[in-house]
PDB file as gemmi writes it, atoms N, CA and C in Angstrom:
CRYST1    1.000    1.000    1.000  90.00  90.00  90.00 P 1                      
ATOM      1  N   UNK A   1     -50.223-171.433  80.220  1.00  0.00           N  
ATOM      2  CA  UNK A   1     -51.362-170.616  79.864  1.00  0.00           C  
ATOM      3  C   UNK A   1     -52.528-171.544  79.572  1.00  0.00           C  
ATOM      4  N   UNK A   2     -53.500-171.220  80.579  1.00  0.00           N  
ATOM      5  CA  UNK A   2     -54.521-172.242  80.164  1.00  0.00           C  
ATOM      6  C   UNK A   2     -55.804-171.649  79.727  1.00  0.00           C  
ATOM      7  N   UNK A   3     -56.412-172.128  78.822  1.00  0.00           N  
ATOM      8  CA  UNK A   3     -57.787-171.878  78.138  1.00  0.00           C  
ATOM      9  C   UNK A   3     -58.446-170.771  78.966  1.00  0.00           C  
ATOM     10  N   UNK A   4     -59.210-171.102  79.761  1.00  0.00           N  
ATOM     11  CA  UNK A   4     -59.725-170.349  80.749  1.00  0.00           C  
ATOM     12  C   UNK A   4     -59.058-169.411  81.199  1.00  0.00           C  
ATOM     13  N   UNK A   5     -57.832-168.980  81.229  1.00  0.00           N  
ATOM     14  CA  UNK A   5     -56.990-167.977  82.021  1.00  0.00           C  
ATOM     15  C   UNK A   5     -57.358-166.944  80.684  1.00  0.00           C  
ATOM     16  N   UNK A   6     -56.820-167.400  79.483  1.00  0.00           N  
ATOM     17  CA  UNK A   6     -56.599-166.591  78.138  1.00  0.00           C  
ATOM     18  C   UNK A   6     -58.124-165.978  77.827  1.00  0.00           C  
ATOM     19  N   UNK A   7     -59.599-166.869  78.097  1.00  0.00           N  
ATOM     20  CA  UNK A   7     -60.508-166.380  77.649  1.00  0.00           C  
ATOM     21  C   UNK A   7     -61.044-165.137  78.722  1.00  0.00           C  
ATOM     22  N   UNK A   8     -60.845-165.524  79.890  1.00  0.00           N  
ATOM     23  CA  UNK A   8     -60.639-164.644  80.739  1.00  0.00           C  
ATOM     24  C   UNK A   8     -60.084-163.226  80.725  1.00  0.00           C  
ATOM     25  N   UNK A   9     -59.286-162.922  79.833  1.00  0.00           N  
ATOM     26  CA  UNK A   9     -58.380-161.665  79.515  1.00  0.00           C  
ATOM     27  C   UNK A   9     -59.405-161.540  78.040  1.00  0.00           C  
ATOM     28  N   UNK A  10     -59.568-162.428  77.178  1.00  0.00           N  
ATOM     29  CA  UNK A  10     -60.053-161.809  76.341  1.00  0.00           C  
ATOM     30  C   UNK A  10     -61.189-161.300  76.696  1.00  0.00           C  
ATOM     31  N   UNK A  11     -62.412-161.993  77.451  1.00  0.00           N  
ATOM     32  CA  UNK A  11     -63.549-161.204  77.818  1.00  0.00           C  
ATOM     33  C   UNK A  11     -63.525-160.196  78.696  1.00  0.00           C  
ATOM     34  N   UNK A  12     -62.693-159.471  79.311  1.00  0.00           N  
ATOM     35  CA  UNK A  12     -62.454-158.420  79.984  1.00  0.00           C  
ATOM     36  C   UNK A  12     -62.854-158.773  81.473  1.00  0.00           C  
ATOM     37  N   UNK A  13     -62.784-160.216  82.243  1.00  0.00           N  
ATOM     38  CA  UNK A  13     -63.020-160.582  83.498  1.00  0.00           C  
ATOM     39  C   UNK A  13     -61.777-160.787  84.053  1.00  0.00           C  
ATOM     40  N   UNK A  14     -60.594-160.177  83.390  1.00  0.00           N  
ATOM     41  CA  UNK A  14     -59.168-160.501  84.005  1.00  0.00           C  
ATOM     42  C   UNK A  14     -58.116-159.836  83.397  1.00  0.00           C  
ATOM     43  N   UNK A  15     -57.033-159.440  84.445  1.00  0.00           N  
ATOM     44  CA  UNK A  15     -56.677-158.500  83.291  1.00  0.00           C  
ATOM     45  C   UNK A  15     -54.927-159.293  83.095  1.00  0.00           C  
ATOM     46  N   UNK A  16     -54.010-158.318  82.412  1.00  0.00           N  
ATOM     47  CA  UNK A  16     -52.933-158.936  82.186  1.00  0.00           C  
ATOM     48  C   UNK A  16     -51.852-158.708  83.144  1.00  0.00           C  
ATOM     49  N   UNK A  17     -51.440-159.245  84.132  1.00  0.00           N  
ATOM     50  CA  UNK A  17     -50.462-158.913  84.735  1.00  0.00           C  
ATOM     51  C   UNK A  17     -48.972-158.972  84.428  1.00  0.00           C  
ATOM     52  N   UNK A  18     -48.314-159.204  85.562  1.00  0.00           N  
ATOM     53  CA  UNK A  18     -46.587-158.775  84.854  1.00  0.00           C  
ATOM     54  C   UNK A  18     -46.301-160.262  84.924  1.00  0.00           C  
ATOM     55  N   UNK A  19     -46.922-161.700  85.770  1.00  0.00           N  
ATOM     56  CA  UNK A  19     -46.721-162.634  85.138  1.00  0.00           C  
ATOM     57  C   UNK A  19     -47.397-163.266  84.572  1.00  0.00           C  
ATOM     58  N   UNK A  20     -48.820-162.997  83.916  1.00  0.00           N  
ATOM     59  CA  UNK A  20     -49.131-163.716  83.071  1.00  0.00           C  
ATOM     60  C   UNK A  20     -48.738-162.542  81.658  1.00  0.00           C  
ATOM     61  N   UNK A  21     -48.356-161.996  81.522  1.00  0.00           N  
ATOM     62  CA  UNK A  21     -47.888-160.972  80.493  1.00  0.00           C  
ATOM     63  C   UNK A  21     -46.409-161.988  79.990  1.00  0.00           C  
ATOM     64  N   UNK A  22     -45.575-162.641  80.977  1.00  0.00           N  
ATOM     65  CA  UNK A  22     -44.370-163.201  80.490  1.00  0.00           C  
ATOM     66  C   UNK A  22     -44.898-164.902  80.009  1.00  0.00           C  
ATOM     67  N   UNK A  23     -46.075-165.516  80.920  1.00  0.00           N  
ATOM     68  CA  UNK A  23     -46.763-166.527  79.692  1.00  0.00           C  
ATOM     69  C   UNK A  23     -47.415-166.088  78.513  1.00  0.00           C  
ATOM     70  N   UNK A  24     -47.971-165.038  78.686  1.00  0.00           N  
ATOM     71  CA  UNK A  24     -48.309-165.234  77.210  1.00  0.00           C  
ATOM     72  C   UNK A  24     -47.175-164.628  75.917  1.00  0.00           C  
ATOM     73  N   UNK A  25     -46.354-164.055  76.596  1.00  0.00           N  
ATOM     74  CA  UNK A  25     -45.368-163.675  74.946  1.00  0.00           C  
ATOM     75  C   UNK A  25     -44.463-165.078  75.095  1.00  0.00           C  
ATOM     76  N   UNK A  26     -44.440-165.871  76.039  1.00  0.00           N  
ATOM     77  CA  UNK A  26     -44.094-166.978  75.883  1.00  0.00           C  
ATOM     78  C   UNK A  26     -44.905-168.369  74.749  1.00  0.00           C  
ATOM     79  N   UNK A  27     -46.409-167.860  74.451  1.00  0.00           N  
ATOM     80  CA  UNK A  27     -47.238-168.584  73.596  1.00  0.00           C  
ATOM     81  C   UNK A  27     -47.173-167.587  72.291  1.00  0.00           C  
ATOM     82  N   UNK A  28     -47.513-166.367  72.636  1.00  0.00           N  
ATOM     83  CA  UNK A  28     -47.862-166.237  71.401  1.00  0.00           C  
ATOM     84  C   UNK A  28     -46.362-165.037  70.162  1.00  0.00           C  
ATOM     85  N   UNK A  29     -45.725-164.704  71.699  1.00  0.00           N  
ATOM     86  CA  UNK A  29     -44.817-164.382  70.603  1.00  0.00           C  
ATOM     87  C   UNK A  29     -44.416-162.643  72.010  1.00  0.00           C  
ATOM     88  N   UNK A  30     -43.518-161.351  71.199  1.00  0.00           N  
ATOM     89  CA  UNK A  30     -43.009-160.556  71.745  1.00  0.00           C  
ATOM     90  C   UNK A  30     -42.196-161.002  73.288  1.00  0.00           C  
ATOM     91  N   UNK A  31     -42.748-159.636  73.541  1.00  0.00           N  
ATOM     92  CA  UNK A  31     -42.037-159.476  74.744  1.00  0.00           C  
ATOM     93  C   UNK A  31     -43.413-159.368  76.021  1.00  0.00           C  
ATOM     94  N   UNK A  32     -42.658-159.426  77.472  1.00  0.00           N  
ATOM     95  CA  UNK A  32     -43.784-158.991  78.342  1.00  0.00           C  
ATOM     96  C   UNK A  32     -44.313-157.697  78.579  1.00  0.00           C  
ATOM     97  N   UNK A  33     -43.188-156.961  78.222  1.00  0.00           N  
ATOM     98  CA  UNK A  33     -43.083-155.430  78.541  1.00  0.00           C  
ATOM     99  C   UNK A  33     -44.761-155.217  77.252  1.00  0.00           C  
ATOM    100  N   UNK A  34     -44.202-155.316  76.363  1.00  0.00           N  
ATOM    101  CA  UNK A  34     -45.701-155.027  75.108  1.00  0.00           C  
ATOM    102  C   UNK A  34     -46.855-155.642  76.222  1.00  0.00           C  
ATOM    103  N   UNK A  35     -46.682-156.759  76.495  1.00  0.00           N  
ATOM    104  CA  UNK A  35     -48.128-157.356  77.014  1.00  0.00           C  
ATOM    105  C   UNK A  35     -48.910-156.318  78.101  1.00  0.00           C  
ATOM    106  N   UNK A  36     -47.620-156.127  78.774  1.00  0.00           N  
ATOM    107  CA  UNK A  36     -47.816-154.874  80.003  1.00  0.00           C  
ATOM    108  C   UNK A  36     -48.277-153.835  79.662  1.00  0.00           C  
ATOM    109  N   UNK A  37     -47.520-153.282  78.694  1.00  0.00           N  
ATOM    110  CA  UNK A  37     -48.343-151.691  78.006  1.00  0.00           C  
ATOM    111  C   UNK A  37     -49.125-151.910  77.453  1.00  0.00           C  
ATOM    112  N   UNK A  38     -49.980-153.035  76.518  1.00  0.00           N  
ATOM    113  CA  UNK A  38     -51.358-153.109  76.110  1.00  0.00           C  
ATOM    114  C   UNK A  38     -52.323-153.269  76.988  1.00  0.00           C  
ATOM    115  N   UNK A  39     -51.979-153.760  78.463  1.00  0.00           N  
ATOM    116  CA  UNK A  39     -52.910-153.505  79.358  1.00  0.00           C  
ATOM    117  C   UNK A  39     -53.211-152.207  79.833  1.00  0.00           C  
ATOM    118  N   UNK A  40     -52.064-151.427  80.248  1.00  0.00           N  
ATOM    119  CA  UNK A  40     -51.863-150.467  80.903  1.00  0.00           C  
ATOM    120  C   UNK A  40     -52.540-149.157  79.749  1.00  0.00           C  
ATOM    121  N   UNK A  41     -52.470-149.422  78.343  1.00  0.00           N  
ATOM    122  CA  UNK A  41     -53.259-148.497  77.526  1.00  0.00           C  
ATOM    123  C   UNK A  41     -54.774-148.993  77.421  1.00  0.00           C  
ATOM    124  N   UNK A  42     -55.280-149.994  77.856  1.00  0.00           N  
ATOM    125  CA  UNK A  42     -56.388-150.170  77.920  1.00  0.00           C  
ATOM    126  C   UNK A  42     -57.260-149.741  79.347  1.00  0.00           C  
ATOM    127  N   UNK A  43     -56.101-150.408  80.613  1.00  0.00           N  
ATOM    128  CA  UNK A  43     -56.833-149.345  81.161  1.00  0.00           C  
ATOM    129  C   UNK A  43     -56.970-148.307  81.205  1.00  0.00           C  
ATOM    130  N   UNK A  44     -56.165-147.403  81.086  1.00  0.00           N  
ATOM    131  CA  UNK A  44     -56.497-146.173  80.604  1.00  0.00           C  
ATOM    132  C   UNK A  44     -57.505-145.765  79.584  1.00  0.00           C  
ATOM    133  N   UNK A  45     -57.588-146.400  78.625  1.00  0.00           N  
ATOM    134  CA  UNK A  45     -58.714-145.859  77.336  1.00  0.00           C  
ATOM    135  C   UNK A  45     -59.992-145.709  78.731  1.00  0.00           C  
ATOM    136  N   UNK A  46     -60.015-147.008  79.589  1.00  0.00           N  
ATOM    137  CA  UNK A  46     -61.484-147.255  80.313  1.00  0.00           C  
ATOM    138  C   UNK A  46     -61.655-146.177  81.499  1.00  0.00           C  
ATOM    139  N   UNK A  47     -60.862-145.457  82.192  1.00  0.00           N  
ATOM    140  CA  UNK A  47     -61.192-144.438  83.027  1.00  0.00           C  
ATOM    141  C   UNK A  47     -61.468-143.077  82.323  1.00  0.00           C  
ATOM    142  N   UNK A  48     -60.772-142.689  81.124  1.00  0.00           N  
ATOM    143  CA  UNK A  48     -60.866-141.438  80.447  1.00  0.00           C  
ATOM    144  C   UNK A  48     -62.909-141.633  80.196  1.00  0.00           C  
TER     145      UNK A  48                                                      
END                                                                             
């Protein structure tokens, strides 16, 4: 997980996929599946 990949997701220019979802619960902790559904509820919040 590199700097740029992570700020990238945080500023909303990238989103989380199913493998960077398994690096990052690899840094920061859980599972990928969570990483996956916090994307997947965000996109959603953004089309409603």
């Amino acid at each position: 997980m590199t700097q740029p990949a992570l700020l990238n997701i945080i500023n909303g220019k990238s989103v989380i996929t199913p493998c960077m979802a398994i690096r990052i619960s690899e840094v920061f902790g859980g599972n990928a599946t969570f990483w996956v559904r916090l994307q997947t509820a965000y996109d959603l919040r953004e089309v409603s």
